[in-house]
N, C-alpha and C positions, 0 to 999 in steps of 0.2 A: 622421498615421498612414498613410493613402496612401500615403504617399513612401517609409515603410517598409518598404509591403507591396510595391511596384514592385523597391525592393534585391532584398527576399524572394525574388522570381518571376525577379529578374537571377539571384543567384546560385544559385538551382537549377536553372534552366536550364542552367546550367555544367557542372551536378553530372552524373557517371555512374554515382555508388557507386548500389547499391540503398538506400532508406530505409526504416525500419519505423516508424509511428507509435502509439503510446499514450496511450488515455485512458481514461476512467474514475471514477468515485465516489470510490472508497476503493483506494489500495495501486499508483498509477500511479508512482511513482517508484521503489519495489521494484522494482516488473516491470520497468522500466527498466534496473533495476540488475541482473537478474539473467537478462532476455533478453540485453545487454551480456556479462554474465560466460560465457552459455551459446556465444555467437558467437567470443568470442575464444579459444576453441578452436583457431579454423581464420584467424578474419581478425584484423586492426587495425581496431578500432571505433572511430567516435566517437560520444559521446552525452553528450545534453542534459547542460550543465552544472549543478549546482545548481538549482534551482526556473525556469529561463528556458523557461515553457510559453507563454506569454501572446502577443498579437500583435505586442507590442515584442519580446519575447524571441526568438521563432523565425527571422525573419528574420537575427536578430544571430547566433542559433547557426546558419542556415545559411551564414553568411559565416566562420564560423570553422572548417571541411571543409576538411583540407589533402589534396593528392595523394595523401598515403601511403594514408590511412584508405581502406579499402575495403569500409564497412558503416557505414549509421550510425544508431543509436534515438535516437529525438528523442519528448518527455513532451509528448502536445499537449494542454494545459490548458484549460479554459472555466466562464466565469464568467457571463456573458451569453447572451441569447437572441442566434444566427447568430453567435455570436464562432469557434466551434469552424470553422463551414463555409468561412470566412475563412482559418483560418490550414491548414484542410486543405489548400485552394487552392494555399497557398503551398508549402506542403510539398511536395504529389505524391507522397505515399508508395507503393509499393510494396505492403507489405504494411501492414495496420493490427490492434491491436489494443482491444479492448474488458473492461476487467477487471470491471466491473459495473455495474450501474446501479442507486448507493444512493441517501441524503437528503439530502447535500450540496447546498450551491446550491440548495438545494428554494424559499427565500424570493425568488430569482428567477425561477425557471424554472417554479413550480406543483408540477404530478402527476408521480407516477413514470412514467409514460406520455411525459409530454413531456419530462420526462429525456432517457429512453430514444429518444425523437425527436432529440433534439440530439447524444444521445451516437454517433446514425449517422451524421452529417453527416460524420463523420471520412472516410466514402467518399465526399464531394463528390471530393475530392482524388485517389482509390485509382484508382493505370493501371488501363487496360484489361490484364485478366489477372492483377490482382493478386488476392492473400487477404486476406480476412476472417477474424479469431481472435474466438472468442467464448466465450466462459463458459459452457459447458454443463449448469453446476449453476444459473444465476442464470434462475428463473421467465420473467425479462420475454424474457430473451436467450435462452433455448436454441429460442424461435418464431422467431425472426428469421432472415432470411436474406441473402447480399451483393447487391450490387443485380448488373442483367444483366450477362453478359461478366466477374464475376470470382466465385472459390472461396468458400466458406463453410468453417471450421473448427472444431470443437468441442473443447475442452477442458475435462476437470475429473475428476470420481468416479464417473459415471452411464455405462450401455451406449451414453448419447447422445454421445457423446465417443471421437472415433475416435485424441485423446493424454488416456491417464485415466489417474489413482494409484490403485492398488490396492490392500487390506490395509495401509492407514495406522494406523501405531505411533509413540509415543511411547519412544528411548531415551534417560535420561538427559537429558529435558527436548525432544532433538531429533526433529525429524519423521523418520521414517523409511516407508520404502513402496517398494513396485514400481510402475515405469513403463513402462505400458503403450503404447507407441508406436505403433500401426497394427498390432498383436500382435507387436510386438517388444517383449520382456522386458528390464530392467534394473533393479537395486536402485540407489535412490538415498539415500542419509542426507545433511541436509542440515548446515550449520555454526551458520542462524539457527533459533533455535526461532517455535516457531508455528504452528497445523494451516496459517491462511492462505495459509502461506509454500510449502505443499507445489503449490495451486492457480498458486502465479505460479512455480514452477519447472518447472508442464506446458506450461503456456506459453513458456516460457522456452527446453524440448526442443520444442515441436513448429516455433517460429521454426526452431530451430538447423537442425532434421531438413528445412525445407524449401525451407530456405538450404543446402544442399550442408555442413555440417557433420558430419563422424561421429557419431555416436550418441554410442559409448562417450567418445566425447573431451567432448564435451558434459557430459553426465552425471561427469566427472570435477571440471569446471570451476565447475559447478553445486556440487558439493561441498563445495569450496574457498572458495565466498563466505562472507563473514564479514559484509555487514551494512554499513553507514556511518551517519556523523552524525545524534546525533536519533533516528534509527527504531529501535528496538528496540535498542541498542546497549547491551551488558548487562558491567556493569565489577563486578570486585570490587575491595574496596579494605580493607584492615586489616580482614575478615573481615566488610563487609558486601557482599553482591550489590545492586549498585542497576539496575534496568531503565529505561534512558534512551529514554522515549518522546512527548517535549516537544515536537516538530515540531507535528503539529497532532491533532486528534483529531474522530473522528465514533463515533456508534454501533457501526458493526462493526468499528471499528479500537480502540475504548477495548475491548467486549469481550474481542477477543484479546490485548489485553495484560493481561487477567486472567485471564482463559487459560494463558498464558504465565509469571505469576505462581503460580498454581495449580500448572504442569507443572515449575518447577525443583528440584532437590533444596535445601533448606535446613531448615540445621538451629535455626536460630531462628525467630523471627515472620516469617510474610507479611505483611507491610505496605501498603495499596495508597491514593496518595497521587493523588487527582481531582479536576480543578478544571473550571472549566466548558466546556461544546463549542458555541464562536459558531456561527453562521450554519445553523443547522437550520428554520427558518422557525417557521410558526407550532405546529406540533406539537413545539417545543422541550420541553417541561413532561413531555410524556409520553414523549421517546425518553429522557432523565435518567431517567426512574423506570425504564424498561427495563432501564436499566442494575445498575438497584437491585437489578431483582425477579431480573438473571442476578447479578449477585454471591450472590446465596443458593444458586444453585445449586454455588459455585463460591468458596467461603468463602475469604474471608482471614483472618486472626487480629485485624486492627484495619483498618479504614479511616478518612481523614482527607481532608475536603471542603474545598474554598476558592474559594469566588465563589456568586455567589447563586443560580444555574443547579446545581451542585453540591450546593446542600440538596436539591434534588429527588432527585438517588440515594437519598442518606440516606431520603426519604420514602419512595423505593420499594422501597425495602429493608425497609424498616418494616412496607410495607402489605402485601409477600410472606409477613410472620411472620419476617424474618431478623433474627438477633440478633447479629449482629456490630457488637464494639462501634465506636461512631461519634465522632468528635471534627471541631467545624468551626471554619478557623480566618479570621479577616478579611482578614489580609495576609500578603504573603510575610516579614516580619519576624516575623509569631508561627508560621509554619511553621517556619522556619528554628530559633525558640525550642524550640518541639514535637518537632524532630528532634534537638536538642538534650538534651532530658530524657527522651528517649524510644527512642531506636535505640541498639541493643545489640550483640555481637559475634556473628556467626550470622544477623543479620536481611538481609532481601531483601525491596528496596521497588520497586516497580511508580510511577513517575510517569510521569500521563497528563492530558494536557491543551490546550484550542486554545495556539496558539503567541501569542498575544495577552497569555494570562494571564503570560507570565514564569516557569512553571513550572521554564525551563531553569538557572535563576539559581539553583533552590534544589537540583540536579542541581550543579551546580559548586561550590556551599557544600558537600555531602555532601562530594564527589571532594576537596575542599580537606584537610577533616577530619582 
């Protein structure tokens, strides 16, 4: 791994573009995708391929920076204690960003506190004179500050956030809001649904605004994203909407995909199809019933569980007083049966689940149909 991280530090020393780096809990590869989409406004980006966040991956994506690219987001992932400060190192970002500090990796890493400790080390790496992007809705983050000799930036909903959404609406299922830029005003609608989505497109403006980007041109481009593979990618098909969200899944990200299911117009069943969410440590048990006790808030017409982690919704659902009715099933062969005997014309189904479960296999049997 050495040898790789040697490449790493060769070929960014090469490098001249500015680099922006991302990390985060929950929704690092959106923001990626959509500080990306906000930047090509004005420059040729390059950004992190596919899931290559990791210490093998970074070095690889920085050897892949050709001449032309004059910007480039790179997704800096971490799984380990001091894996992140590592691959900051390598990187040398520029600017960095922070999207929250959820319960991800929580069975490595402990307390949300030392999360939150690891998830700064992204500034081992940040020049002298770089910025700091922070989440100024997120408790642990809107305390924080960049370390000496670089900027602090706040983003989100709150008067603490000098890039905030203001008056956020739902039209037609999409987020809709004014963005409030350092009190420059602009309406933004965006293309992907989801309140979350409005949070990674302030960040997404205030990159663009402090990279030399126009505003309005930003905010154009921002508009025009439609979403990729896996993440929320929401297909109709012979008049069923299916919401493809099989990549992986944690607490605040299954949430808004029921959310998300809740906000689209259809005219059949809301269907919401959840299977389990690995790697939440040992308060596993109880973040599943959280899940439970916000689907009552936030009704679907049927849900259907699959993995043993996944009855626990069901429980918490149960134990909130919600009576939506329940069906669990053992394998992806009696799902697939279930969606079979059971999805109608008009229906719009919500699949959510770690990427482990296979969930995506019974998203491609739908699409087949």
């Amino acid at each position: 791994q050495n040898n790789q991280q040697e490449i790493g530090r060769y070929y960014r020393s090469h490098l001249s573009l500015p680099l922006i780096g991302i990390t985060g809990s929950v929704g690092k590869t959106t923001t990626r995708e959509m500080v990306a989409a906000a930047l090509s406004a004005k420059y040729r980006v390059y950004k992190t391929p596919g899931n290559s966040n990791s210490q093998v991956g970074v070095p690889i994506t920085l050897s892949e920076i050709i001449s032309a690219d004059e910007i480039g987001v790179l997704e800096l992932g971490m799984s380990m204690p001091g894996e992140l400060t590592v691959i900051a190192k390598i990187a040398q970002v520029d600017m960095a960003v922070i999207t929250n500090v959820g319960i991800t990796h929580i069975e490595q890493l402990g307390s949300q506190e030392n999360i939150c400790r690891e998830k700064l080390t992204i500034q081992d790496g940040l020049k002298e004179g770089g910025i700091l992007f922070l989440n100024g809705d997120d408790p642990l983050l809107k305390e924080t500050k960049a370390k000496a000799g670089c900027r602090t930036v706040y983003y989100g909903t709150g008067e603490n956030s000098e890039y905030r959404a203001e008056d956020i609406r739902s039209e037609d299922g999409y987020p809709v809001f004014t963005a409030n830029c350092r009190g420059e005003k602009y309406m933004v609608r965006l293309s992907i649904m989801g309140r979350h989505n409005v949070l990674n497109a302030m960040v997404a403006l205030a990159v663009a605004d402090l990279s030399g980007v126009p505003l309005s041109d930003a905010v154009k481009t921002l508009a025009a994203f439609t979403g990729f593979k896996n993440r929320q990618q929401i297909a109709e098909k012979n008049g069923v909407t299916v919401i493809d969200d099989t990549y992986n899944a944690s607490p605040v990200s299954m949430k808004a995909g029921i959310e998300v299911l809740g906000s689209l117009p259809c005219e059949g069943k809301r269907i919401a199809v959840l299977a389990d969410m690995k790697e939440l440590g040992p308060d596993t048990v109880k973040f599943h019933q959280e899940v439970g006790a916000f689907l009552k808030e936030h009704p679907a017409d049927q849900v259907v569980l699959y993995g043993e982690l996944a009855k626990e919704i069901g429980a918490g659902l149960k134990a909130a007083g919600g009576d939506i009715p329940l069906t669990e099933v053992k394998s992806l062969e009696e799902l697939e049966q279930w969606l079979d005997d059971h999805v109608a014309f008009g229906d719009c189904l919500l699949f959510k689940g770690s990427n482990s479960m296979g969930l995506s296999k019974a998203v491609a049997y739908m699409k087949e149909k």
